[in-house]
C-alpha positions as CSV (number, residue, x, y, z in Angstrom):
1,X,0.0,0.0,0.0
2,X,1.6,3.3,-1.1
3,X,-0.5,7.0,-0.9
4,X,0.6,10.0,-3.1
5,X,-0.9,13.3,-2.5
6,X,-2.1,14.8,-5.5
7,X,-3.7,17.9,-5.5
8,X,-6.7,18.2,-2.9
9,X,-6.8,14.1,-3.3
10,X,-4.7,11.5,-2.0
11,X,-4.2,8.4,-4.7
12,X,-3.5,4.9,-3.3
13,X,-1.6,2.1,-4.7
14,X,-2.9,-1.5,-3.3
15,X,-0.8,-4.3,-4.2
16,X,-3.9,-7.1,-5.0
17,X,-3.9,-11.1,-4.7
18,X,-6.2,-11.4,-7.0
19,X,-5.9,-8.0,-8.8
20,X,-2.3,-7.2,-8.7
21,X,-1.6,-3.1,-8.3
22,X,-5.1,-1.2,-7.9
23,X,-4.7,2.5,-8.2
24,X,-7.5,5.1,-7.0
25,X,-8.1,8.1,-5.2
26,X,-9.0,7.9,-1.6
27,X,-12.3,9.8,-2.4
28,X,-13.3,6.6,-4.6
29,X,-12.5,4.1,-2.1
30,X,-16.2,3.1,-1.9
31,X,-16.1,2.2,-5.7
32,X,-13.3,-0.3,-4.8
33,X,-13.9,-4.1,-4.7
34,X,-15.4,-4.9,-0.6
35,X,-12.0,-6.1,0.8
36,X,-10.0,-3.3,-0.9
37,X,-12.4,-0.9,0.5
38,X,-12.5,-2.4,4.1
39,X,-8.5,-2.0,4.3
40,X,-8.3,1.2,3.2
41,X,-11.2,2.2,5.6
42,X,-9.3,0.6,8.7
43,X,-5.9,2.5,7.0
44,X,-7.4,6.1,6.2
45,X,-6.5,8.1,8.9
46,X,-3.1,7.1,9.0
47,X,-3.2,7.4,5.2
48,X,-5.0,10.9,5.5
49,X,-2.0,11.8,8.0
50,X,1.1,10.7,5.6
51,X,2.3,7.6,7.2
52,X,1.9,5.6,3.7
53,X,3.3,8.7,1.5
54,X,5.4,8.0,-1.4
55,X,7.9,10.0,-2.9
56,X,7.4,9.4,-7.0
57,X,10.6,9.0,-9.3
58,X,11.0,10.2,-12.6
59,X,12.6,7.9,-14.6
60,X,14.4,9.8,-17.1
61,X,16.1,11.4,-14.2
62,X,17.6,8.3,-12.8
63,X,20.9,7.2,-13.8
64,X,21.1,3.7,-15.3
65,X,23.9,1.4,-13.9
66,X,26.1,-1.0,-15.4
């Protein structure tokens, strides 16, 4: 589970079983499958608060080894 803030939103990552990587924004958490939807519920404040913030990477900035 990763959060990015984005503007007056908040977008989640959720790495799936059955899914694999689910992205949304935290204000469409309810459109989510049921179990995506209960974890993030039982996460939000601490995602609301930062705890799962990301920092993104731009790619064509990163140097390329070996």
């Amino acid at each position: 589970m990763a959060a990015n803030k984005d503007g007056e939103d908040i977008h989640v990552t959720v790495l799936h079983q059955d899914e694999g990587f689910v992205y949304f924004p935290l204000s469409e958490k309810n459109d989510q499958r049921q179990d995506i939807a209960r974890y993030i519920t039982a996460l939000q404040a601490e995602i609301e608060a930062g705890v799962y913030q990301t920092k993104l990477v731009a790619m064509e900035d990163e140097e390329v080894c070996c």
